[in-house]
Residue frames as qw, qx, qy, qz and C-alpha x, y, z in Angstrom:
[[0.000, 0.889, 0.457, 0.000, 0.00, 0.00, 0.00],
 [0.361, 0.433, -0.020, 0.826, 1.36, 3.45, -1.08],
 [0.153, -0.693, -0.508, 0.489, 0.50, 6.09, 1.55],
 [0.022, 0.927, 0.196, -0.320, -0.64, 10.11, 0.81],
 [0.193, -0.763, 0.425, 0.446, 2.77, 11.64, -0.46],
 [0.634, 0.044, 0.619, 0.460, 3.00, 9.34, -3.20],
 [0.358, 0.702, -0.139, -0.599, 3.46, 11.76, -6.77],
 [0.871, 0.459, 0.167, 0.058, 3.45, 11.20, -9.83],
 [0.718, -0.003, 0.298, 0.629, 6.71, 11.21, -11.99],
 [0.247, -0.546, 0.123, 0.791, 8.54, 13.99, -13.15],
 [0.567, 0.580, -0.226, -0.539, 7.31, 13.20, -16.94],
 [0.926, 0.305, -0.218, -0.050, 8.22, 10.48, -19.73],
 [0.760, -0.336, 0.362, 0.423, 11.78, 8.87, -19.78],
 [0.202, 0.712, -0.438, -0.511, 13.83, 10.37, -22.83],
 [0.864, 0.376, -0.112, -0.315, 13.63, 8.45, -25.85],
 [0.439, 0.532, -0.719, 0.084, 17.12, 7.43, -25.51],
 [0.343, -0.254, 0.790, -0.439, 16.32, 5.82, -22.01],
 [0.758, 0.219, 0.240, -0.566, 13.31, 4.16, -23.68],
 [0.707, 0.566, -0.385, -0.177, 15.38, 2.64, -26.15],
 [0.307, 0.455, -0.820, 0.160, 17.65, 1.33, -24.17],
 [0.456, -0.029, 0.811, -0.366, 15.19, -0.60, -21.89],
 [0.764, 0.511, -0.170, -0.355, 13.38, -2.09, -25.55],
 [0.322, 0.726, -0.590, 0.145, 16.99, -3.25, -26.00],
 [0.065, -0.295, 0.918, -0.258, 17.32, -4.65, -22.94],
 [0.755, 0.306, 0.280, -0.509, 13.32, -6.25, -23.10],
 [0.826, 0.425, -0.347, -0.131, 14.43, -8.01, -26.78],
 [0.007, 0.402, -0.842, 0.360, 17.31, -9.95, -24.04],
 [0.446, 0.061, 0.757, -0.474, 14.35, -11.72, -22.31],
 [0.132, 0.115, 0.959, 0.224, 12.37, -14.55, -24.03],
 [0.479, -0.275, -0.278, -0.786, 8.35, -13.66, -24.74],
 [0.451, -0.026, -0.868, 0.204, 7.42, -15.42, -22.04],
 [0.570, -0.695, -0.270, -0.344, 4.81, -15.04, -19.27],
 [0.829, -0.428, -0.307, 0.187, 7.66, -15.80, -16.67],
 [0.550, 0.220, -0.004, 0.806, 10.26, -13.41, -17.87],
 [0.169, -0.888, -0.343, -0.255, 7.59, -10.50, -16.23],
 [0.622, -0.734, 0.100, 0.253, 9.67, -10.20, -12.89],
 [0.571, -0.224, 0.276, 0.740, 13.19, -10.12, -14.68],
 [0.113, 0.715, 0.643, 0.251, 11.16, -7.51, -16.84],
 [0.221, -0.925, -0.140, -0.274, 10.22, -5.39, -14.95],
 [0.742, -0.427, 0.054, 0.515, 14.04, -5.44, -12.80],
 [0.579, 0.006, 0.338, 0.742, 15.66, -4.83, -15.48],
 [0.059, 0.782, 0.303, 0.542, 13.28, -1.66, -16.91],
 [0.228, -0.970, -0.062, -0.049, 13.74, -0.34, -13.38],
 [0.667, -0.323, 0.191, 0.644, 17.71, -0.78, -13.37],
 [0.403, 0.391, 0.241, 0.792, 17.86, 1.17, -16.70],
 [0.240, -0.716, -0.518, -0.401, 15.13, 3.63, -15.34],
 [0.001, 0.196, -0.557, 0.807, 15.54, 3.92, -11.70],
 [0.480, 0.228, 0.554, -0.641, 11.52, 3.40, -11.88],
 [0.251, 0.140, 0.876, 0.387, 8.67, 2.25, -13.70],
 [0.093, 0.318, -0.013, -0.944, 6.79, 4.54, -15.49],
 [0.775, 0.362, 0.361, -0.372, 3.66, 3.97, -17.46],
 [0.751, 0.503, -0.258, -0.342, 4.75, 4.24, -20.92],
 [0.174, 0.485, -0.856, 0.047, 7.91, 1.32, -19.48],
 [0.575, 0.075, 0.632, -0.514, 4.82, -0.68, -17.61],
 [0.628, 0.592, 0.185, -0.469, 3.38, -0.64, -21.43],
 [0.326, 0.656, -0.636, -0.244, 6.44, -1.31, -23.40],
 [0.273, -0.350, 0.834, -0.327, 6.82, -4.34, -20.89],
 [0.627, 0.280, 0.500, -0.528, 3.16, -5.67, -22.05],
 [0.641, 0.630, -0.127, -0.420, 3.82, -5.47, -25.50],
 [0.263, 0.536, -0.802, 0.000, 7.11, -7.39, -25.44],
 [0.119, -0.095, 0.896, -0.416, 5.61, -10.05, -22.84],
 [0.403, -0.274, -0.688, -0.537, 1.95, -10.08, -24.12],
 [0.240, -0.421, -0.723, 0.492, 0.20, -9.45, -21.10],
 [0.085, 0.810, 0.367, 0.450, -2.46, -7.54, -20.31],
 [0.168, 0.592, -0.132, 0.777, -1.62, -4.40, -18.12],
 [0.740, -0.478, 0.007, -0.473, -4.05, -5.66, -15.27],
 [0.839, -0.198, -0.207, 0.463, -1.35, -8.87, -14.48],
 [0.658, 0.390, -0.172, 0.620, 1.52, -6.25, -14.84],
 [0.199, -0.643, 0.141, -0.726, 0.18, -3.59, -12.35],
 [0.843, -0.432, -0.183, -0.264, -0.82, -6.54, -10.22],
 [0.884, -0.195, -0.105, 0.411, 2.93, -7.73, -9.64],
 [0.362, 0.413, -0.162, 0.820, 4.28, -4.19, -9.42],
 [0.615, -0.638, -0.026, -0.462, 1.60, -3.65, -6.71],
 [0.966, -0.172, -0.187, -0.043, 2.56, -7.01, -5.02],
 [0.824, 0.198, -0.094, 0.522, 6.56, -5.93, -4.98],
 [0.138, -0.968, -0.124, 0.169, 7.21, -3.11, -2.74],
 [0.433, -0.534, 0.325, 0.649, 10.85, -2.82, -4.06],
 [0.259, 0.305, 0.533, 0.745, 9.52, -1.87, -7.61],
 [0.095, 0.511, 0.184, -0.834, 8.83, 1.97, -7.83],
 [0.325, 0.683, 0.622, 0.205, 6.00, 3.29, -9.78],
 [0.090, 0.975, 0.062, 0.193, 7.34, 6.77, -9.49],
 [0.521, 0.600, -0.280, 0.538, 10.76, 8.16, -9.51],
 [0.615, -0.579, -0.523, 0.113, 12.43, 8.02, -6.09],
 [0.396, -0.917, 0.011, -0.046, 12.48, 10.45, -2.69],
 [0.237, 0.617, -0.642, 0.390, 16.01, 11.20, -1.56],
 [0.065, -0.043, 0.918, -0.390, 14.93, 8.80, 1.65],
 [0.673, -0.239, -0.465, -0.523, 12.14, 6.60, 1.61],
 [0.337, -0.217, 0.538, -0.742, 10.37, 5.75, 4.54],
 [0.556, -0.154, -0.744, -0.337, 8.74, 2.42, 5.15],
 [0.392, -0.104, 0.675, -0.617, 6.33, 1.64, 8.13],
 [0.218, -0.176, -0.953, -0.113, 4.79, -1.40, 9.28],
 [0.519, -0.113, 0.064, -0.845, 1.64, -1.46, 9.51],
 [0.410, 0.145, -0.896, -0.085, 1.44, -5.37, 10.34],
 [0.568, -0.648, -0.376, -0.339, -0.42, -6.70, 12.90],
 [0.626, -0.515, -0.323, 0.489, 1.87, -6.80, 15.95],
 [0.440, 0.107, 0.155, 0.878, 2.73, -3.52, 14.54],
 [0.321, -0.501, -0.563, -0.574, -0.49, -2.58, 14.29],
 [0.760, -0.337, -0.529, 0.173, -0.95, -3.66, 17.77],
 [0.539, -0.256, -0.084, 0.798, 2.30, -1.70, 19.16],
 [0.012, -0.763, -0.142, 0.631, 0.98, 1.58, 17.39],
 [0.314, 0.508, 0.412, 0.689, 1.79, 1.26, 13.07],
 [0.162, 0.731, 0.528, 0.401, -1.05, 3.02, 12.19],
 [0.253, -0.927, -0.171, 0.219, -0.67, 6.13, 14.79],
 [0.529, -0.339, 0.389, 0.674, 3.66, 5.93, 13.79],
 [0.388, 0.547, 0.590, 0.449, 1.99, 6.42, 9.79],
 [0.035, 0.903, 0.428, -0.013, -0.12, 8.94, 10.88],
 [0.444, -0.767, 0.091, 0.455, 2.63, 10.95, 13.11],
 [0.247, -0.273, 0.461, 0.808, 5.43, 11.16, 9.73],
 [0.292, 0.536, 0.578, 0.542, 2.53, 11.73, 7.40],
 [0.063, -0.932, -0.325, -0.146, 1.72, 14.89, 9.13],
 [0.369, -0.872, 0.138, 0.291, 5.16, 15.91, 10.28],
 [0.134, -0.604, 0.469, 0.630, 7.32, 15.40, 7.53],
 [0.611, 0.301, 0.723, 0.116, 4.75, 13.22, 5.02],
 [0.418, 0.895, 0.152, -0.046, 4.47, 17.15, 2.28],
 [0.095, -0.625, 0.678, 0.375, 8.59, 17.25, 2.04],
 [0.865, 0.486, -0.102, -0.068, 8.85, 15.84, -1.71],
 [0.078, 0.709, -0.689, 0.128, 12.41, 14.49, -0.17],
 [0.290, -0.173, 0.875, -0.347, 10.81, 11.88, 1.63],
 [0.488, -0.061, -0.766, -0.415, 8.67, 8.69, 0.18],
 [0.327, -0.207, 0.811, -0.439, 6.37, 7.19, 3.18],
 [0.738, -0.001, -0.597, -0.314, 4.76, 3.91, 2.55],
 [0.844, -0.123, 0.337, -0.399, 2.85, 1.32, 4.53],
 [0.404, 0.416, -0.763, -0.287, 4.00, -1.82, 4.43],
 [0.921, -0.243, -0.240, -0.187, 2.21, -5.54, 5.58],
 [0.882, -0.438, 0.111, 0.130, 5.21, -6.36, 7.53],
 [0.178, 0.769, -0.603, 0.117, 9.17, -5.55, 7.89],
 [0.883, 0.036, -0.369, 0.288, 9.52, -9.23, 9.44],
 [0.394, 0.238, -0.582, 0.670, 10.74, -7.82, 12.62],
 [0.611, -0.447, -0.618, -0.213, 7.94, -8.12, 14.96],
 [0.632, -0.606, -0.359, 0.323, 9.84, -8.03, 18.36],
 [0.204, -0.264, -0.291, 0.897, 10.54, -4.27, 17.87],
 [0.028, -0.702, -0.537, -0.468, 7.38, -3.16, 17.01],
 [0.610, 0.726, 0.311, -0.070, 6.46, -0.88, 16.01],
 [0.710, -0.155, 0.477, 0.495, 8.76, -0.65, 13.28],
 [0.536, 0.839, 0.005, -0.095, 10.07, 1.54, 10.15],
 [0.780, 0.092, 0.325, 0.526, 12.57, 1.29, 7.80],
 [0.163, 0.936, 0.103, -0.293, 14.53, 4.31, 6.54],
 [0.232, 0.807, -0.487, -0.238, 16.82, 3.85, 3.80],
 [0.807, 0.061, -0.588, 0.008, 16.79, 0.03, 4.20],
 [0.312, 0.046, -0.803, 0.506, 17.76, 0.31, 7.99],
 [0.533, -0.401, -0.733, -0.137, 15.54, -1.01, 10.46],
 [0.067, -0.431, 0.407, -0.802, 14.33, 1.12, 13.49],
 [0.550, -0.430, -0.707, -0.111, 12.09, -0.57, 16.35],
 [0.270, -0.785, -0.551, 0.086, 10.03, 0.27, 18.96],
 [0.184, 0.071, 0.005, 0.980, 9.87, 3.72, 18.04],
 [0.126, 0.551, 0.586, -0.581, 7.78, 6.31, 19.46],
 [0.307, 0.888, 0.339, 0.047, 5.82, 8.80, 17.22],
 [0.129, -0.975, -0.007, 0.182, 7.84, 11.22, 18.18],
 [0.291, -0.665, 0.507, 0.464, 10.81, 9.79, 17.56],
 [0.708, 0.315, 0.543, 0.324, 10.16, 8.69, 13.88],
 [0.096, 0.952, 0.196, 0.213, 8.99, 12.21, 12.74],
 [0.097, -0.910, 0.333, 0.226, 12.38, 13.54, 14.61],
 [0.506, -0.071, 0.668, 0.541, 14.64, 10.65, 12.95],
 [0.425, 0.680, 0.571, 0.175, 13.15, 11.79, 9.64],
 [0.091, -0.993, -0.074, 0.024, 13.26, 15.69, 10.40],
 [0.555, -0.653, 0.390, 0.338, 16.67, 15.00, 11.19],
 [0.687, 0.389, 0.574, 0.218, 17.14, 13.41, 7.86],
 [0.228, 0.818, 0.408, 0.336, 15.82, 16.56, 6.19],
 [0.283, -0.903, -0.057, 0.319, 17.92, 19.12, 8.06],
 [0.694, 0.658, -0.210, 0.204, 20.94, 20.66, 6.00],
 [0.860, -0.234, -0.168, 0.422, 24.46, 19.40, 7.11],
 [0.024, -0.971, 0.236, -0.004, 26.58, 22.31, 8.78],
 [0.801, 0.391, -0.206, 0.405, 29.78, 22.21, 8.32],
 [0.702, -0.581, -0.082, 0.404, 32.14, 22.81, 10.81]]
């Protein structure tokens, strides 16, 4: 699940990026299985996956657009929009749930969830349970964190580095 802050993309890819993820697409068999290594490889050239690369992806793979959105949903490490300088994952599992997720969600969507630096997203589970509640910031793992202190780890994030 995407949360509030999520934007759209900056625009198309440039024709030369486009070309080179075609390229790399005519590498991979027509195949119904080749989706996932697909869609990797469009976001390695890319960085993300934009519609009209979602669409290229269909045409080369025959599929309709309804599977392809379905396993780019299903994959929180494939981006559908170009990414945040720090992305910001919270569980929203059940012992997470439990421990406070949903209130932790709330707390960085309203204190730092309109800075277009930061990416927050809901996720079904970080698979670390015994520190709920739990978020991930930049791939490292924070547990049992208050509100407060997610929204200042974050803030902190977002502050500009002085220099001595």
């Amino acid at each position: 699940m995407r949360t509030p802050n999520e934007r759209a993309s900056s625009g198309n890819p440039s024709p030369e990026k486009m070309q080179a993820v075609r390229d790399r697409l005519l590498l991979l068999p027509r195949q119904r299985d080749q989706l996932l290594p697909a869609l990797q490889a469009t976001q390695s050239v890319l960085g993300y996956l934009p519609n009209v690369a979602i669409e290229a992806i269909c045409t080369h793979l025959r599929l309709p657009l309804s599977a392809v959105d379905g396993v780019v949903a299903g994959y929180p490490d494939l981006e559908r929009h170009e990414a945040a300088a720090h992305r910001v994952r919270v569980c929203t599992g059940p012992a997470c749930s439990c421990a406070g997720g949903e209130r932790l969600l709330e707390s960085l969507v309203a204190g730092v969830g309109d800075d277009a630096r930061v990416r927050i997203e809901s996720v079904s589970c970080l698979f670390v349970c015994a520190l709920a509640p739990a978020i991930e910031i930049n791939r490292s793992i924070h547990g049992r964190m208050s509100a407060r202190d997610a929204v200042d780890l974050c803030a902190g994030l977002l502050a500009p580095e002085v220099k001595p």
